[in-house]
N, C-alpha and C positions, 0 to 999 in steps of 0.2 A: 430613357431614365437617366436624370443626373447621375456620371460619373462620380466617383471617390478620388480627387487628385491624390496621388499616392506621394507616402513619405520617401519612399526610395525609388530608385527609377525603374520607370515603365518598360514595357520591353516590345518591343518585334522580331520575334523569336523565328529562327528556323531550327531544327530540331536535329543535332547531331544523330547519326545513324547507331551510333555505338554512344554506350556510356563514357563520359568525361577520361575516366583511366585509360583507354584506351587511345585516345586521341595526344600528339606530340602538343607540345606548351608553346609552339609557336602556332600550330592551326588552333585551338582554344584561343590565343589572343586576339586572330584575326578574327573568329567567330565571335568571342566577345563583343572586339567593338565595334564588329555591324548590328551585335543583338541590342547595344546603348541607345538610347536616346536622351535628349537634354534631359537635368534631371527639371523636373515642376514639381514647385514645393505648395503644399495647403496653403491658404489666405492668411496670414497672418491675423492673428488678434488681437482685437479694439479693449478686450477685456482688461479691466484692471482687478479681476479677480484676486481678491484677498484670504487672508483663512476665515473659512468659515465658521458664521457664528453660532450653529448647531455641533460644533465641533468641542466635548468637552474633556477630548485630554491633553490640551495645556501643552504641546506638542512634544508628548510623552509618547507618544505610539508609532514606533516601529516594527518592519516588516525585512522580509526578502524572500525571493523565488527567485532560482536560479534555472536555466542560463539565461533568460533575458526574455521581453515580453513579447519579443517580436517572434514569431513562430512561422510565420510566410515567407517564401522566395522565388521570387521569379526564376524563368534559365537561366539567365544572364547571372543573375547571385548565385544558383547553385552552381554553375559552372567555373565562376568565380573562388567560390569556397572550396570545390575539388581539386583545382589546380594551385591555387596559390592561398587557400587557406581565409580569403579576405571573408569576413562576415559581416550582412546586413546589418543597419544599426538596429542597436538593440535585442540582437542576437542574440549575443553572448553579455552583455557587461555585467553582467551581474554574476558572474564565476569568481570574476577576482574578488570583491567583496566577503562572499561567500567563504572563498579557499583560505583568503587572511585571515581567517577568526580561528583558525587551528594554530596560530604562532602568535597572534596576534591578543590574544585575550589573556595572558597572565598581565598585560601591563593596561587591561581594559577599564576607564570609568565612564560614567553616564555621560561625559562631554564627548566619548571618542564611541557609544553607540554607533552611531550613525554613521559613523566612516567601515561599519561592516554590517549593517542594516541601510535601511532607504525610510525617512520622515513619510508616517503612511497618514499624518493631518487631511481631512477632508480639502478641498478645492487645493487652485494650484496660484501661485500668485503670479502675476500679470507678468513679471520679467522673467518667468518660468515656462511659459505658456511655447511650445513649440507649433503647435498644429491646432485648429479647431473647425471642424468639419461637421454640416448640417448633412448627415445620413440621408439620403434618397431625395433631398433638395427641402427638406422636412421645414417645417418653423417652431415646432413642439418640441425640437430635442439638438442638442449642441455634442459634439465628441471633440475634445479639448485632450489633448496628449499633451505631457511635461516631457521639461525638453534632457531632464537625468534619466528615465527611466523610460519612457513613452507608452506609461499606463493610463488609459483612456478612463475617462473623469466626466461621465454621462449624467448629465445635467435634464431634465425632462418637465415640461409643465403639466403634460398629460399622460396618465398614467402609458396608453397606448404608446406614445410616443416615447417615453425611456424605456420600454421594455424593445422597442423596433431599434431602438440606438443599441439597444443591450446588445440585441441578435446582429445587427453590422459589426460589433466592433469587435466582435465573438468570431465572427469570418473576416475580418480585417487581419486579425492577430493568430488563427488558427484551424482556416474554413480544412486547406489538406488533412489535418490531425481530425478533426472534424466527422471527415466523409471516412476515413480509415476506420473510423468507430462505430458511426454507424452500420458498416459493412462487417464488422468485426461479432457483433452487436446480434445481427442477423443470419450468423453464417458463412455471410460472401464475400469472405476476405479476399481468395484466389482468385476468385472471378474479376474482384476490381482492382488488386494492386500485384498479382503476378503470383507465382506460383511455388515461390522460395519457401523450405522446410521450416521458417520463422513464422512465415501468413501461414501455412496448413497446421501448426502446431495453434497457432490465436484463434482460430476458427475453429478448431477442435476443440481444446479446451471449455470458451466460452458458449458455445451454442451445446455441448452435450448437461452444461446444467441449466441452460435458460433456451430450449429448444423450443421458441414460440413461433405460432405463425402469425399472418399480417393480423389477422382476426384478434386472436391474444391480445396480441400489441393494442391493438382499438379498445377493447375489452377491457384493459386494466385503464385507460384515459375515460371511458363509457364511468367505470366502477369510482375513482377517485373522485370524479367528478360529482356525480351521482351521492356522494355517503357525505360530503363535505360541504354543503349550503353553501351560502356564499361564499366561502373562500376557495371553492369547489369553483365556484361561475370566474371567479377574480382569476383565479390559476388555470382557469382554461384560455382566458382569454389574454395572459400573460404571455402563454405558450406560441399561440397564435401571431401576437404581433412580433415576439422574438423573431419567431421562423420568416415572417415579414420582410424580417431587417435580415438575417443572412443571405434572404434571395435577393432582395434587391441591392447586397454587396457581390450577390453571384452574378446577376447581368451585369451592373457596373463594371465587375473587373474583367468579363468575359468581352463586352464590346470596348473596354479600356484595354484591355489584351496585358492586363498588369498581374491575374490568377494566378497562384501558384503554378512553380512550376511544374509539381510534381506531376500535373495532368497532362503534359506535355509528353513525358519520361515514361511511362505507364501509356500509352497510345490513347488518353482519351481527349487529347486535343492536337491538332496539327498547326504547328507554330508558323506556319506560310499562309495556309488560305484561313485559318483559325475556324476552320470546321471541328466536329466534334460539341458534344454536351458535357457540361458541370450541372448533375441534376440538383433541381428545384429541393429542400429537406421540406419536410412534411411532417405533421409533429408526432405520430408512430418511430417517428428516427429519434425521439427524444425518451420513449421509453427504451428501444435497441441501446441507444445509447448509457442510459442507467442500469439497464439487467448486467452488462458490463461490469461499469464505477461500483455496484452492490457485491459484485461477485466477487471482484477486487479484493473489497475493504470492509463491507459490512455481512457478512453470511455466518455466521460460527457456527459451527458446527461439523455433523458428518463424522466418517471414519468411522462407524461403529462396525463395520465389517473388519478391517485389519484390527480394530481393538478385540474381536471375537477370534481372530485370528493367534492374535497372542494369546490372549487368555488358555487358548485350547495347547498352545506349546509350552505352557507351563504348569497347566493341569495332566499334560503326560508326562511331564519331565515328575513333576513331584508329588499327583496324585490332587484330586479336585481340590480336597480342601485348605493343603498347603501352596499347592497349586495357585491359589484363588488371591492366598495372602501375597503370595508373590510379588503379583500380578499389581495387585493393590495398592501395593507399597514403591511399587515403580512410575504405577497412574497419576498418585498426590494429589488426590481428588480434593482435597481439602486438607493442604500442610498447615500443620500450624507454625511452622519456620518462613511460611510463605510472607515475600512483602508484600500488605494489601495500599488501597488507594484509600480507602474508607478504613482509617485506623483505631478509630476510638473504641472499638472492640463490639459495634452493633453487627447483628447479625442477619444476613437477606439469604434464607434456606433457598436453593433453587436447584435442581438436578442432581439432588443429593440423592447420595446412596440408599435403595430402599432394604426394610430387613429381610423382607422375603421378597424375591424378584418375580413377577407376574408375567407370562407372555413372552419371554427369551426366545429366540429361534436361532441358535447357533449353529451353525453349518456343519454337515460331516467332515471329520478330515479329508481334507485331501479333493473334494469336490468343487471349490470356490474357480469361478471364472469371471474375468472383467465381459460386460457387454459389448462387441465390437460397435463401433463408428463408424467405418470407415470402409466401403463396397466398391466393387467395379472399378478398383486404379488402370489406368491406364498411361500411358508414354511414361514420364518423369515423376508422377504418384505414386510406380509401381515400385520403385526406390526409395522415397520417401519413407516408410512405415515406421522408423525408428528415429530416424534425425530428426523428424518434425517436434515430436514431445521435448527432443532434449534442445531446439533452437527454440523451441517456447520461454522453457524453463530461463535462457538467458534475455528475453525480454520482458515481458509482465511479468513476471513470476516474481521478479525482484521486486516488485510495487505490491503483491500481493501479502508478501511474507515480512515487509520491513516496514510497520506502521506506528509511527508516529509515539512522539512524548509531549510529558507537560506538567512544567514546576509552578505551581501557583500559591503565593503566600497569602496569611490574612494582614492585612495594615495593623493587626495589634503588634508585630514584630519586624517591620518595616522601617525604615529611618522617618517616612513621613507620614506615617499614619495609614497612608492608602496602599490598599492592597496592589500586589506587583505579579504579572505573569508573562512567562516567559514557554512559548507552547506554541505545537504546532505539527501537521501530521507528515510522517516522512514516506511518501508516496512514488520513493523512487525516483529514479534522474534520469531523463529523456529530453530526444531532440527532435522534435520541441517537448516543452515538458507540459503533462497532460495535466496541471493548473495552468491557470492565467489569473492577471488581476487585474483588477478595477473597482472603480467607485460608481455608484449608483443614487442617483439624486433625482427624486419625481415625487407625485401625490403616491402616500401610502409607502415609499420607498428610500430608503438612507442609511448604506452601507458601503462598504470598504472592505476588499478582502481578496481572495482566491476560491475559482469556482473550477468545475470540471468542463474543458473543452467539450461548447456542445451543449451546457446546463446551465448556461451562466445569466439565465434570467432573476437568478438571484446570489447571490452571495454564499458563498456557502460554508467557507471558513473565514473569522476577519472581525469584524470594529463593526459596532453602531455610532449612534451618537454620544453615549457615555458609556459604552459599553466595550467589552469583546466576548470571545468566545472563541471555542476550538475542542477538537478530536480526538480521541484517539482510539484504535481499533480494541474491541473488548473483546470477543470472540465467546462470549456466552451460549449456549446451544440451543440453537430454535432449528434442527434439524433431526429430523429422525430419519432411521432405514425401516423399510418394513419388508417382512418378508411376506408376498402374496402366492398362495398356492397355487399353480398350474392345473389348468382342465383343459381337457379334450386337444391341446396342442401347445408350441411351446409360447404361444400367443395368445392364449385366452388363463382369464385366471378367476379365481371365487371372491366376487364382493359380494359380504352379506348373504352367501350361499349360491349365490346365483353369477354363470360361469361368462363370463364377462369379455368382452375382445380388446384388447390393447388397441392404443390410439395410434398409429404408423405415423412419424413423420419424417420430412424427407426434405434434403439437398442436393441439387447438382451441380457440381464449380467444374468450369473449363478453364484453362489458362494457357496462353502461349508466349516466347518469347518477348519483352519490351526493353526497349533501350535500359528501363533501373532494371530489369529484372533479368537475365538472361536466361533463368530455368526453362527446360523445357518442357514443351508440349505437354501439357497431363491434363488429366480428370478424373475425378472420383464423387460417388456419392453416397453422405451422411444419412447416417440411418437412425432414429431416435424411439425406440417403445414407451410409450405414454399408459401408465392406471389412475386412477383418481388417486392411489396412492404416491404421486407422482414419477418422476422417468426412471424406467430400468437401467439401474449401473452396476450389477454383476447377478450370475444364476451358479444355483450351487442346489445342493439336496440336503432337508433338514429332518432326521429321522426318516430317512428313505423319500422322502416326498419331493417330487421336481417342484423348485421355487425360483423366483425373483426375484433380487433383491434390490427396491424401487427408495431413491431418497425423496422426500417430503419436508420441504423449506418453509416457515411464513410466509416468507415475505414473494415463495414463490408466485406468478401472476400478481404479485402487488410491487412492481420496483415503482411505479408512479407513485404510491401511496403518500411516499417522504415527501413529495413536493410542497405540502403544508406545513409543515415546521419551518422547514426552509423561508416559506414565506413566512412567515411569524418572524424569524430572527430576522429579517429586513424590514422590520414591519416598526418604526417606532413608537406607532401607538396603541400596543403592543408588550415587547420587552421592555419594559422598564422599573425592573426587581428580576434577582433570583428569585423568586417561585415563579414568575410570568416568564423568567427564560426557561425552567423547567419544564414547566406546561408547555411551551412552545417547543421543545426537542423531544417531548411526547409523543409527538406526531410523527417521528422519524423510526421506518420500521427496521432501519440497518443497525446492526449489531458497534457501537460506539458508546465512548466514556467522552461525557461532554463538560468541557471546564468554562468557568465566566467568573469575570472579575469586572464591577464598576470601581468607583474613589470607595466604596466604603464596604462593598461584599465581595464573598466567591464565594461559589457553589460547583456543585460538580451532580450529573443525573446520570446512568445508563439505561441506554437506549437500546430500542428491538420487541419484537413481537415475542415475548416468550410464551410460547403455547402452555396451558392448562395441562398435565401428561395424566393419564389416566391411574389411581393407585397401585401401587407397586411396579410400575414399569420403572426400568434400569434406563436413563437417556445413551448409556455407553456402548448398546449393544442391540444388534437387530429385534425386534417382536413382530410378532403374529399381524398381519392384515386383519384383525378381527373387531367388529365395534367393542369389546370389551376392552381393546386394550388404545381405540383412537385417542386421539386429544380430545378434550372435553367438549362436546356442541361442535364439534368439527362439521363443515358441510362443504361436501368434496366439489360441487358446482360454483361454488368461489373460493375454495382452500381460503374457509375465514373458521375461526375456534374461538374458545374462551382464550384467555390472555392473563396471565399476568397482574395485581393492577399495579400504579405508578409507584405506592407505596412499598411494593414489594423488591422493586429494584434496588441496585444500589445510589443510595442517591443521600446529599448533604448541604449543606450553609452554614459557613464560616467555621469550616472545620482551621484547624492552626497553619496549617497546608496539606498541601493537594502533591501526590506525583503520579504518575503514570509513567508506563512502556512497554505497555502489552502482558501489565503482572494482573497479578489477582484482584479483583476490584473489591471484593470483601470479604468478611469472614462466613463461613460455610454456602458462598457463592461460585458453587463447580461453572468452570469455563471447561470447551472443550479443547484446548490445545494441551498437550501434553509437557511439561516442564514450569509447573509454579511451585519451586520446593523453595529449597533452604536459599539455592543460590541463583539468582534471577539478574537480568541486566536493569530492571526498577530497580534494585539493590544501588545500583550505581549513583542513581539519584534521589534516592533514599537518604545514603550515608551521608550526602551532603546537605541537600537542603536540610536534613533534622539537626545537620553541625549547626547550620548560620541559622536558624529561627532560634535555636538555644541562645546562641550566642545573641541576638537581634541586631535593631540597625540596618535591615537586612535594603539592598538597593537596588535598582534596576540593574546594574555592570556586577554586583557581586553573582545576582541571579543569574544573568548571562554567562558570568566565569563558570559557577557549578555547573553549566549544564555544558557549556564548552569543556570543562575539563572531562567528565564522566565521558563526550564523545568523541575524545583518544584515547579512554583507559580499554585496557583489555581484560576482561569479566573472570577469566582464566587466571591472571596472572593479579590480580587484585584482591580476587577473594578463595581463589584453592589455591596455588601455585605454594602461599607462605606455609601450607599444613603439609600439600608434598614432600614441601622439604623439610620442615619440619619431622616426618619418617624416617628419611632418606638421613640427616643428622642426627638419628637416635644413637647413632654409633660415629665412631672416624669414620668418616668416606678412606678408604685406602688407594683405590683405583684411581691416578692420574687422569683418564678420563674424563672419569664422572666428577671428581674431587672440579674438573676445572669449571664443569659444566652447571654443577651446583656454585661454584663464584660468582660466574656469570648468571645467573637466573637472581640470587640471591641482592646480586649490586643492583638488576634490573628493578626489583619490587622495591628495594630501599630508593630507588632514583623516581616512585610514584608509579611505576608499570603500565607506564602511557608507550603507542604506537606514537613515536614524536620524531617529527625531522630535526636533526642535530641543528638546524637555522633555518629560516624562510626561504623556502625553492631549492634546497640542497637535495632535496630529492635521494636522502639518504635518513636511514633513522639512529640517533642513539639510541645503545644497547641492543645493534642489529644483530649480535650475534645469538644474545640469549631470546631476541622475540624468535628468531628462524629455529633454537633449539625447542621452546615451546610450541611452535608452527607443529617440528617433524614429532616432537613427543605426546602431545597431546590423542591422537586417536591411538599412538601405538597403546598408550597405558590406560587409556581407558577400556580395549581389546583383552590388555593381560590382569587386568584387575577385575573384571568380569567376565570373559566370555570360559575359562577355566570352571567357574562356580554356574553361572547358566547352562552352557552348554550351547555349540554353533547354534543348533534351530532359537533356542527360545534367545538367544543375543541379539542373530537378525533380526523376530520379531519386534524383540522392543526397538532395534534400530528402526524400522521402518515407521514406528509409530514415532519415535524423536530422532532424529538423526546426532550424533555423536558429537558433531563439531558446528559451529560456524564462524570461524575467524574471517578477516578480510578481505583472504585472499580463498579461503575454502572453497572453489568452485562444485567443488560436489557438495557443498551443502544446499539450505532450503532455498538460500536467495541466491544463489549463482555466483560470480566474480562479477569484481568492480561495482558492487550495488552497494558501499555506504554500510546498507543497512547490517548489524552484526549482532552477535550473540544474546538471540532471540531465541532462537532453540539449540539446546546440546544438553551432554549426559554431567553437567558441573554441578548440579544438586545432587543427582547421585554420588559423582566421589567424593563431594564435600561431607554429605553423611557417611559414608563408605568408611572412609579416612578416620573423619572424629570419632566413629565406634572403635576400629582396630587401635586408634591411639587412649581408649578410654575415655574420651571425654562425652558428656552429657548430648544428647541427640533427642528432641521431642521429633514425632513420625518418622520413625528410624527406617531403614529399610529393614526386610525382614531377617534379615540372614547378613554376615557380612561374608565380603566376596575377596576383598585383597588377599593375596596370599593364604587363600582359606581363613581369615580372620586372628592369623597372627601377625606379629608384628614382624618378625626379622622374618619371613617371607615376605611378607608385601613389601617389604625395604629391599630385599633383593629381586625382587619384580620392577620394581619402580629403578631401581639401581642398572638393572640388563637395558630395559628400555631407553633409559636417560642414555646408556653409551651409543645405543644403535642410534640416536635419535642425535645425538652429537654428530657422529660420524657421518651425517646427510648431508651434502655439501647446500649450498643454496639452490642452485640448478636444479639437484634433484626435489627439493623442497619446495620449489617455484619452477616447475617445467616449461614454464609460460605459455602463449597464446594469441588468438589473433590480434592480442593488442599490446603484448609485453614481449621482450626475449626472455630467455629462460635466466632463474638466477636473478634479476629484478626484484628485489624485495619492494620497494616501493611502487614500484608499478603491478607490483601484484595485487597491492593494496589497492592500489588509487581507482578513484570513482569516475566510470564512466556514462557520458552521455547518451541513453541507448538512441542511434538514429530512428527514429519513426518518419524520417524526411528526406532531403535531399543534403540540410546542410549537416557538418560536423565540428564539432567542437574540442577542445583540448581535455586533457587528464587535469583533473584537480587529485590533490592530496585528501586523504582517506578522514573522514570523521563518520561521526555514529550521530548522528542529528538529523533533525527535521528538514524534509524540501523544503517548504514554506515555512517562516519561522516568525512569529510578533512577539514582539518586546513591551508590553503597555504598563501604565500607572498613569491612568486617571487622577486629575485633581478637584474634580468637580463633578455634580450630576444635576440634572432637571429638576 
């Protein structure tokens, strides 16, 4: 099979015996430059590709994904990278861009776009043209890389052959991140990339809620297929030649000896006689791969257990019924202080509170157990138990819990009439990072965008021909817990009367030392109970009865389902109006708030399978396994139900604008995450796009400015910090102290209450003294302003259902350190109502009780006054302890975003923003 001349140089690798660190900088050089060979560059091309003339935004349409598109390295590059930092091209270039636009955007206009974005116009023109490569020696399909960015620009005459270009250029740019997924996917993470407490935590995590086997996995491609007619047969055979085009860049690079290296590093390739396999993907890797990406980003739901939990520590602290109010008023099930997306005041009921609740199965106290996972450790497993969860938590997790924004205006308040958006999902930052881009050009096929390593036979965030569109996570709840009663053993349970056997299924990883990996020796194996109710994740006793308690997803057995929307939005004939882009994100069964802007519309849909729930069930709390209390028409041999319909989502056209950031998507539309009150980080993009649509005029650079500025402000310090102290100055401050402490806090909010470096690369922040005194005061006074009025039990619980804080640098919160993503979750709704009670002032969904100070004033001003000294008195060190990637005391590296390695190579610290990974800039001036 024709090779793939590779853009960077090939290698003949012999395989260090020890990992790079260990090795002195003069044996790495001599290893290097036996492992070089000359570099051969792609044929150059004859094209005088032009912009194309399906192309109708006027070259209005910017993009970026950081760090760079190139995701593959040989030994020789990652050995390279380790020792002296050097990175592939394309590696990284797209950081600086990226990091600029946090100093770089108050002096931002629509000409200097681009100098922190990348022109995402369809084709590349001729004197731009770096590389153009005919995939597997192909004549149907061209792979054309630009020589700025080296985003491959797959050109196709035959439907089969652009999708076989799709799948090369998808293992060109990502095939290692790739095969980590698919292994991730299925369980066997340890077994193929080693045995470090980060793979046993991803492997756990993912497979204990998508615990399928091979069959499943067929199963759901059998079923999408099967329910979808033609686009059913079109998407199977899409799949197919994808997978085509990955293998036949897996033999190329395997007999070209150019593979990542990572297979080298991981023992499954020997860099001397180049023995060893890089298996063939096969397209069951492409649902592993999605039950993943779904779990990530699209699943909402869940948690009705610890919400059952709380509930029951506040109905003993205060007795059911006030209990209950509590409880309710800390949930916000539907604030009305809440920012929604869908503002015009329509209302989409959906997992609303019922009057009498039907089928509750609350747990006894004190009986609740997690289901274990995890059996039979041995060697370096049997150590493992606890680090693994929390080395998870600092790689995906941060992709799981930090998703995406999107300011979309209508052209009625625009400087040129056409609608402008500025949108895009924040997926986290990894190396390599688990988007890629490319363009897509074939019969039926014409898009532009960022797809998921591994899924990218179509597009999946990004640009049509006149179009765009984009995400963000909505978290609506299509999960229920059920509780199924126990018969005859702790493995059989009652459906329908009749005493039923749990489905067993099972994992066994071994792993042993490899050059990336040094952990030792271990094994263990995964244990998963399966009922039609879905998989067992915790048993407890409900009114004496031994129970299960099993969650039940839609979209569970359906993650293939999505793959027709998908094709839809690449489909140009096809989308061509918001209603036919709504219709087309129909079809997408993961939990998302979907934005699209042509020259003359936006619209906005939420997406997801919201199950039918049977009357009077509560979605917030376990029920009965009974058919009285199923989903409606539910049928447990395809977990398919009634639904929803389109109409009842939230969903709009040419509302005046559009924002999103994981807030409330409408009015009495319950989400299951916990924190849509008063004070929300939508709020941040809120206050400003509703500034500039009042004001209009509004422009591509001014939209870009709001949303760059909102992702330096601190949520904390912008919208509670000023009523704090507003308390706290109800009287003289007397205390030197505090008196200096409130100066400082008070210059900080007057100076805009942005995390900002005093200059470009200073690697320092103005007003570091009052952000570090908010750093250390923040949880203490959320502690003394609540947990006095709760009480320790019921404070934990509701911590556990919202965590407290998430500043930038919070590693105990929900996204980890260095993940970008911030103040998503925390308790700033509750002090912000908390506050405005005890200061008097007017509060719609108030909490039920006020807590400051017992809800006087010159208490809670001497609460807040003790705290603010202790909270002074922290020096930075102790406020910033630092970590494997900062010293202690580092304020800005505390903050700063980093690259999680998924690879061999590594990247540098960029400075901290709240924004999207992937990020378009568009205004359309024209349509079809």
């Amino acid at each position: 099979m024709p090779r793939r001349t590779p853009r960077t140089a090939p290698d003949r690798q012999r395989t260090p015996r020890r990992f790079p660190k260990f090795l002195g900088a003069a044996s790495i050089c001599a290893l290097i430059a036996a492992l070089l060979s000359p570099l051969t560059q792609a044929a150059a091309a004859d094209s005088t590709t032009a912009l194309a003339a399906n192309d109708y935004c006027g070259g209005q349409c910017s993009d970026i994904l950081p760090p760079g598109q190139n995701g593959n390295a040989t030994l020789a590059q990652i050995l390279l990278n380790q020792a002296f930092g050097i990175q592939p091209d394309h590696a990284e270039d797209q950081l600086g861009p990226y990091n600029n636009l946090a100093s770089g955007a108050a002096t931002l206009t629509d000409a200097k776009i681009n100098d922190f974005f990348n022109d995402a116009s369809f084709g590349v023109a001729s004197d731009q043209v770096a590389s153009t490569t005919a995939p597997g020696g192909r004549t149907d399909v061209t792979i054309v890389r630009d020589k700025k960015t080296g985003v491959p620009h797959i050109t196709g005459t035959t439907r089969y052959g652009t999708e076989y270009g799709a799948g090369y250029a998808a293992a060109q740019d990502r095939l290692w991140l790739m095969d980590v997924f698919r292994h991730v996917g299925r369980g066997q993470l340890t077994s193929f990339a080693g045995g470090a407490p980060s793979n046993q935590g991803l492997e756990q995590e993912f497979w204990r809620n998508a615990p399928y086997t091979e069959a499943d996995l067929q199963t759901q491609i059998d079923n999408a297929i099967a329910n979808n007619g033609a686009r059913g047969q079109q998407a199977l055979a899409d799949a197919n030649a994808y997978i085509d085009g990955i293998n036949a860049y897996i033999d190329a690079s395997d007999s070209g000896r150019y593979f990542p290296g990572e297979y080298v590093l991981t023992g499954h390739k020997d860099s001397i006689t180049n023995a060893g396999t890089i298996d063939h993907f096969k397209i069951t890797d492409l649902v592993a791969l999605a039950s993943v990406i779904g779990s990530l980003f699209g699943s909402g739901g869940g948690g009705e257990v610890n919400n059952a939990l709380s509930l029951l520590a506040a109905q003993s602290k205060y007795g059911v019924t006030e209990g209950t109010k509590v409880w309710e008023s800390f949930r916000e099930r539907n604030d009305p202080e809440a920012v929604l997306t869908v503002h015009n005041g329509e209302s989409f009921p959906y997992a609303s509170k019922p009057d009498t609740a039907q089928g509750e199965a609350l747990p006894d106290t004190g009986t609740v157990t997690q289901e274990p996972l995890v059996y039979d450790r041995t060697g370096s497993a049997a150590t493992a138990t606890s680090t693994s969860a929390t080395a998870a938590a600092t790689t995906l997790t941060s992709a799981k819990r930090g998703m995406s924004n999107a300011l979309v205006v209508s052209g009625k308040y625009t400087a040129s009439g056409h609608p402008i958006a500025v949108f895009g999902p924040q997926t986290g930052y990894f190396a390599p990072q688990l988007l890629m881009l490319q363009e897509i050009q074939g019969p039926g096929l014409s898009a532009r965008g960022a797809s998921f390593a591994g899924l990218s036979m179509y597009v999946e965030l990004g640009r049509g021909q006149d179009y765009s569109w984009s995400a963000t996570t909505s978290g609506q709840d299509i999960i229920d817990t059920y509780a199924v009663e126990l018969c005859q053993d702790d493995y059989h349970y009652l459906y329908h009367g009749t005493c039923t056997a749990m489905d067993k299924v099972e994992r066994t990883n071994s792993w042993k030392p490899t050059t990336a990996d040094g952990t030792a020796a271990g094994s263990y194996r995964m244990q998963v109970y399966r009922t039609k109710y879905g998989p067992v994740e915790y048993r407890a006793t409900v009114g004496g009865k031994k129970v299960a308690y099993t969650t039940l997803r839609s979209s569970y057995m359906h993650e293939a389902d999505s793959i027709i929307g998908f094709q839809m939005l690449n489909d140009p004939d096809y989308v061509k109006s918001p209603g036919t882009f709504q219709s087309a994100v129909q079809h997408i069964n993961y939990t998302f708030n979907w934005f699209y802007a042509d020259s003359s519309h936006t619209a906005y849909y939420n997406s997801g399978d919201n199950p039918v729930r049977a009357a009077g069930v509560d979605a917030e709390f376990p029920i009965w396994a009974q058919a009285a209390y199923e989903w409606r028409n539910w049928d447990p041999t395809t977990n398919t139900a009634s639904y929803t319909p389109p109409s009842a989502h939230p969903n709009s056209i040419d509302q005046d604008y559009y924002i999103s950031w994981n807030n409330k998507q409408a009015k009495d539309y319950t989400t299951a995450p916990w924190g849509d009150g008063s004070v929300h980080r939508g709020n941040l993009l809120e206050d400003r796009v509703k500034k500039l649509v009042a004001a209009g005029g509004v422009t591509r650079s001014s939209l870009t400015k709001a949303m760059a500025d909102a992702a330096l402000a601190d949520l904390r310090a912008e919208d509670v910090l000023p009523k704090l102290l507003k308390v706290i100055n109800s009287s003289t401050v007397t205390d030197t102290t505090a008196a200096a402490a409130v100066t400082k806090l008070s210059d900080w909010v007057t100076a805009g209450a942005k995390r900002k470096e005093t200059s470009a690369g200073s690697k320092a922040y103005a007003n570091a003294d009052a952000i570090r005194i908010l750093d250390a005061w923040w949880p203490l006074l959320v502690k003394a302003e609540f947990q006095p009025g709760l009480g320790t039990d019921l404070y934990t619980a509701f911590s556990n259902n919202l965590p407290i804080d998430e500043s930038p640098s919070a590693a105990h919160g929900p996204t980890g350190a260095h993940a970008g993503s911030s103040f998503q979750y925390g308790w700033w709704s509750y002090v912000d109502k908390d506050i405005r009670a005890v200061l008097g002032e007017s509060v719609q969904g108030g909490l039920s009780q006020k807590y400051c100070g017992g809800g006087t004033l010159s208490a809670c001003r001497d609460a807040l006054i003790s705290t603010l000294k202790t909270a002074a008195g922290l020096t930075a060190a102790q406020v910033y302890p630092g970590d494997d990637q900062c010293s202690a005391g580092d304020q800005w590296c505390a903050d700063s975003i980093v690259q999680r390695t998924l690879g061999g190579i590594k990247h540098g610290k960029i400075t901290w923003q709240n924004r999207p990974t992937y990020q378009q800039v568009v205004e359309y001036t024209s349509h079809r």
